[in-house]
C-alpha positions as CSV (number, residue, x, y, z in Angstrom):
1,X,0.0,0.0,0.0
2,X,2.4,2.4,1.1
3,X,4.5,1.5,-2.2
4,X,1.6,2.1,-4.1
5,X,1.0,5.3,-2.6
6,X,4.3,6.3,-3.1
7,X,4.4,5.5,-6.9
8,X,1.4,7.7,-7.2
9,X,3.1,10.9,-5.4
10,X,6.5,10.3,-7.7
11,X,3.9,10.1,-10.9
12,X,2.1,13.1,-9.9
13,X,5.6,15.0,-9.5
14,X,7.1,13.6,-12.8
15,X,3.7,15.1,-14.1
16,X,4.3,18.0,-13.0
17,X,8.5,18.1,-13.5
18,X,7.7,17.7,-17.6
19,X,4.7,20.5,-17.8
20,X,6.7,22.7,-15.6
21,X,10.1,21.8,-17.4
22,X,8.2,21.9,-20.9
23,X,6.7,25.7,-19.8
24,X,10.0,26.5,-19.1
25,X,11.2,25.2,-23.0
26,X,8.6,27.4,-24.1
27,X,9.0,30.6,-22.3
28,X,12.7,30.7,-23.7
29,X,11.4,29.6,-27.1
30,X,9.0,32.5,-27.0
31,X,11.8,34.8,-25.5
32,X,14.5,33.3,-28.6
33,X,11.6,34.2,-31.3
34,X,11.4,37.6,-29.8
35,X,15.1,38.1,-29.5
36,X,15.7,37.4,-33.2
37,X,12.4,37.7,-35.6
38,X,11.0,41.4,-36.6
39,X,7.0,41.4,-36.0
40,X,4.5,43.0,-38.4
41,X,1.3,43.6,-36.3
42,X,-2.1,44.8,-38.1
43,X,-4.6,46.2,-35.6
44,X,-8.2,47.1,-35.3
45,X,-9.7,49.9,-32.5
46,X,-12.4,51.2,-31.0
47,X,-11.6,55.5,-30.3
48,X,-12.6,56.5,-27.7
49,X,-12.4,60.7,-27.2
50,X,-11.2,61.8,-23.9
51,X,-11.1,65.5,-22.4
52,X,-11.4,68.4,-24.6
53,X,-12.3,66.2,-27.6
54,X,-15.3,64.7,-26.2
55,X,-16.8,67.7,-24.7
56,X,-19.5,69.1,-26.2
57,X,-20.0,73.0,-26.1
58,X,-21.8,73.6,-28.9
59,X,-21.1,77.1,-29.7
60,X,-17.5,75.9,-29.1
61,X,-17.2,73.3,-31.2
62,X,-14.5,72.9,-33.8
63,X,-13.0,76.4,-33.7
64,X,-13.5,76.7,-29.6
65,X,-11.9,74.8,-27.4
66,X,-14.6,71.9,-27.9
67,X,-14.4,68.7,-30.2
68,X,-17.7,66.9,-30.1
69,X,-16.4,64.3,-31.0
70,X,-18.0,60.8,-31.0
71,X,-16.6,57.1,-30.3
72,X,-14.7,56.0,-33.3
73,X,-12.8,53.5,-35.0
74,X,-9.1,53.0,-35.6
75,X,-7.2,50.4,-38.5
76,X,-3.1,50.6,-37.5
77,X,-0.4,48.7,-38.1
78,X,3.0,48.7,-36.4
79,X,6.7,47.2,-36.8
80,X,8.7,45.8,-33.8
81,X,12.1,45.1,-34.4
82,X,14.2,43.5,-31.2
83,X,17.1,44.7,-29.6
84,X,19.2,41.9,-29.1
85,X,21.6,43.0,-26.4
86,X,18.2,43.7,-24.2
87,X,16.0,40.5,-24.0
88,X,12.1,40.8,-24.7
89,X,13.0,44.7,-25.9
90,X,11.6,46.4,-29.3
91,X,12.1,48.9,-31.3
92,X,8.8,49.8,-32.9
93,X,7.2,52.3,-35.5
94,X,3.3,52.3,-35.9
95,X,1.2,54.1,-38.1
96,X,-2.6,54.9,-38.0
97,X,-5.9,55.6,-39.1
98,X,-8.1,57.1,-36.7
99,X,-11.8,58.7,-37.6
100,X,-14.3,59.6,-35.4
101,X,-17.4,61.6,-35.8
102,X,-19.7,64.5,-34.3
103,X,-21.8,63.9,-31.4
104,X,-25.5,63.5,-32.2
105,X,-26.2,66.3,-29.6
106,X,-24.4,68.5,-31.5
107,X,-25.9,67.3,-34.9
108,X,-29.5,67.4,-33.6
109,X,-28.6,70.7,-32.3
110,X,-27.0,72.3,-35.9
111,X,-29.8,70.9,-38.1
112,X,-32.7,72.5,-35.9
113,X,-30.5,75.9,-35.8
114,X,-30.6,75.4,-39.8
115,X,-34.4,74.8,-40.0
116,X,-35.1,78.0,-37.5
117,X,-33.3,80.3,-39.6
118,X,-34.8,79.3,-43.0
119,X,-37.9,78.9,-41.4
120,X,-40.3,77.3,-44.0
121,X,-41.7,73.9,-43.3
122,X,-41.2,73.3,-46.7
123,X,-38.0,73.4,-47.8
124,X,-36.1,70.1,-47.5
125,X,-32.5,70.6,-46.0
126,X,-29.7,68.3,-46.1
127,X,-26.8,68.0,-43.6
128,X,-23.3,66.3,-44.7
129,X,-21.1,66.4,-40.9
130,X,-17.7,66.9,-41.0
131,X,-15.5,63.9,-39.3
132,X,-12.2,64.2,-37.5
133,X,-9.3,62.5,-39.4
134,X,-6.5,61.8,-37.1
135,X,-2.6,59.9,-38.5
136,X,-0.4,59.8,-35.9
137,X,3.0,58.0,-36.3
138,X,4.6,57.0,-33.4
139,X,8.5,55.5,-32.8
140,X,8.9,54.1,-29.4
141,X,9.9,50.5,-27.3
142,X,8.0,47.9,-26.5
143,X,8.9,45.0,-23.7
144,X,7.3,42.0,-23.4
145,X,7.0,40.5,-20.4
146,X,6.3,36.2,-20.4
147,X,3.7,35.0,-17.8
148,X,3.4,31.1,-18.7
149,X,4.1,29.4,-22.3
150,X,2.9,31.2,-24.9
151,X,1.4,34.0,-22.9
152,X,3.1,37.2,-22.0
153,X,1.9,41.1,-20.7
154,X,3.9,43.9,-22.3
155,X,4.1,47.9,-22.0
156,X,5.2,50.6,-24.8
157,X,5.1,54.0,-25.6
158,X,6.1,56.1,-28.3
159,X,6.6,59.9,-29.1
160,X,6.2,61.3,-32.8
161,X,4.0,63.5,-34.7
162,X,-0.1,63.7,-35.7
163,X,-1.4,64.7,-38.8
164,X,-5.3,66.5,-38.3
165,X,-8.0,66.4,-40.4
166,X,-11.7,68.1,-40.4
167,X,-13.4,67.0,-43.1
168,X,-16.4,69.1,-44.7
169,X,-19.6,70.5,-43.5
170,X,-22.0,70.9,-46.4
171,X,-25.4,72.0,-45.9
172,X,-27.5,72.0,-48.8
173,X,-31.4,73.6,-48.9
174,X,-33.8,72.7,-51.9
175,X,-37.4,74.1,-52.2
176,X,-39.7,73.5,-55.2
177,X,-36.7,72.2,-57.6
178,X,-34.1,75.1,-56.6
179,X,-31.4,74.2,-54.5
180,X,-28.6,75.9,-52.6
181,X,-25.5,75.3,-50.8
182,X,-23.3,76.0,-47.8
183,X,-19.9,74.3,-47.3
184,X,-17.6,75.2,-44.3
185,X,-13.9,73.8,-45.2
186,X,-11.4,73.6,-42.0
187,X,-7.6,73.7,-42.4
188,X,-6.3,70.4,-41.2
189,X,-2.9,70.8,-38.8
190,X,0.1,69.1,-37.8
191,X,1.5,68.4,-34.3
192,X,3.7,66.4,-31.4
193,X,2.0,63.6,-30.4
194,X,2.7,60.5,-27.6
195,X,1.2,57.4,-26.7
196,X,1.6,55.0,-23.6
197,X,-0.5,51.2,-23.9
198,X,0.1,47.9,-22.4
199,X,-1.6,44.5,-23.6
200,X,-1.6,41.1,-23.5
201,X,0.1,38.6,-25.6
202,X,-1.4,35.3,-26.6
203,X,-0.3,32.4,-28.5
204,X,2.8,35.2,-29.5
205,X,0.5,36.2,-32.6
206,X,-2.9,38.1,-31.2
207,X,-2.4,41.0,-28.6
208,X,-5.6,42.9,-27.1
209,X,-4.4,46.1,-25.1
210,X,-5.3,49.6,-24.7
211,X,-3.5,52.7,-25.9
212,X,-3.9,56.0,-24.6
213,X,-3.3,58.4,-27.4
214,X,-2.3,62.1,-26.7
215,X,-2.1,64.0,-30.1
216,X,-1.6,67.8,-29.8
217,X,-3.5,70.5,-29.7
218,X,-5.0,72.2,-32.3
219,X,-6.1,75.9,-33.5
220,X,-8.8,75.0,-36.2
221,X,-9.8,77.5,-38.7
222,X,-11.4,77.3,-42.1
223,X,-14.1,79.3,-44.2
224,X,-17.6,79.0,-45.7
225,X,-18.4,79.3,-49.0
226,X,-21.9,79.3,-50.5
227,X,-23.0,78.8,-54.0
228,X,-23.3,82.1,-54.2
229,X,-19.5,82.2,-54.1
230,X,-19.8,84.5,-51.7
231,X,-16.8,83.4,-48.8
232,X,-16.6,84.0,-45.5
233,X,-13.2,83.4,-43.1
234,X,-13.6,81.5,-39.2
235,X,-11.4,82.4,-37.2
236,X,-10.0,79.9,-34.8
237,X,-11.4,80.4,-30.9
238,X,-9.6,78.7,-29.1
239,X,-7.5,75.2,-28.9
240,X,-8.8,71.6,-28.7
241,X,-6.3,68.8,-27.1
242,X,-7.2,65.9,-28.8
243,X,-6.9,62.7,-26.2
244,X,-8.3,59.5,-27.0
245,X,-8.3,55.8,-25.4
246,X,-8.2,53.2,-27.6
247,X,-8.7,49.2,-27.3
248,X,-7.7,46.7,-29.9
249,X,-7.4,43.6,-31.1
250,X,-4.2,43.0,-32.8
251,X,-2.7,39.8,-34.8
252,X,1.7,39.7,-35.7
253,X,2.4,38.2,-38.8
């Protein structure tokens, strides 16, 4: 009996020995792929405006110190190359695409101001909102940090530059088969940009993390044209910092 029991207890530890010997094979084969093979990691994001950005003011929006801004989505991609005299360190460079919209409030708000000031119940007016175009490109480290086999947490940041768009506000009223048309164009703007995120690793391929995105701030100006051609200059108003957090789902080729 007592033999018995003991070949059960040395089973149970061999059992153990191999899966904890074999996670052991793995973390270094995970830590060997890291040390030696550049990743290319496509990404998709939910944006999600922070601060400034997401406050709504409506008489401040755009070329106030208010963005309006709406939850968005984000398509990135992002090149790590390791360091090989620092384990489980990257280089990395990422590039993205990041869009987000108006509020409703403040579209609900704009279109009802339009149909006050026409007044007439029977002319049919048409709204196109202007979206927020954000590419920031970011070079920065990344570390990964291994859990168990296969799995791993890991931290980055970057510093580089932001590229910012407004897109078009057209407004366009038609009334017994005559039509006319407002557009407001906005000078788009360039400034420093960071970015801090940490994530999980799985299977060394798909990563899910978050990314908080700081990306300048911006004095937006622009003008309004009718079809009139008659033009009228907006001043900026103020400035709008433009924060966002974003989550995504990422897979390394």
């Amino acid at each position: 009996m007592k033999n018995k029991q003991f070949l059960l207890s040395l089973l149970f530890v061999s059992i153990f020995g191999i899966q904890h010997i074999n996670a052991q094979i793995d973390v270094k084969l995970i830590n060997a792929q890291i040390d030696k093979k550049m990743s290319f990691e496509v990404r998709a994001c939910g944006s999600f405006p922070q601060g400034d950005f997401s406050n709504y003011v409506y008489e401040q929006t755009i070329f106030g110190n208010s963005g309006s801004a709406d939850v968005g989505f984000d398509f990135g991609i992002k090149f790590c190359q390791p360091i090989k005299s620092i384990k489980n360190l990257s280089c990395t460079i990422s590039i993205d695409y990041i869009n987000n919209g108006l509020s409703q409030q403040f579209k609900d708000k704009f279109y009802a101001d339009g149909k006050s000031a026409i007044n007439n119940s029977s002319v049919n007016i048409n709204m196109s909102y202007p979206t927020y175009t954000n590419i920031p490109i970011f070079a920065g480290l990344n570390y990964i940090i291994p859990i168990v086999a296969k799995y791993g947490l890991y931290v980055e940041g970057g510093i580089g530059t932001n590229f910012a768009s407004v897109s078009d506000l057209i407004a366009t009223a038609k009334y017994n088969g005559l039509s006319a048309s407002s557009t407001i164009s906005i000078k788009s703007s360039q400034a420093l940009a960071g970015q801090i995120g940490a994530g999980f690793l799985f299977d060394k391929k798909i990563s899910l993390g978050v990314n908080y995105n700081l990306l300048g701030s911006y004095s937006f100006s622009g003008t309004s044209k009718a079809s009139n051609d008659l033009e009228t200059v907006i001043p900026s108003e103020g400035k709008i910092s433009i924060t966002m957090l974003n989550i995504y789902l990422g897979y390394r080729l």
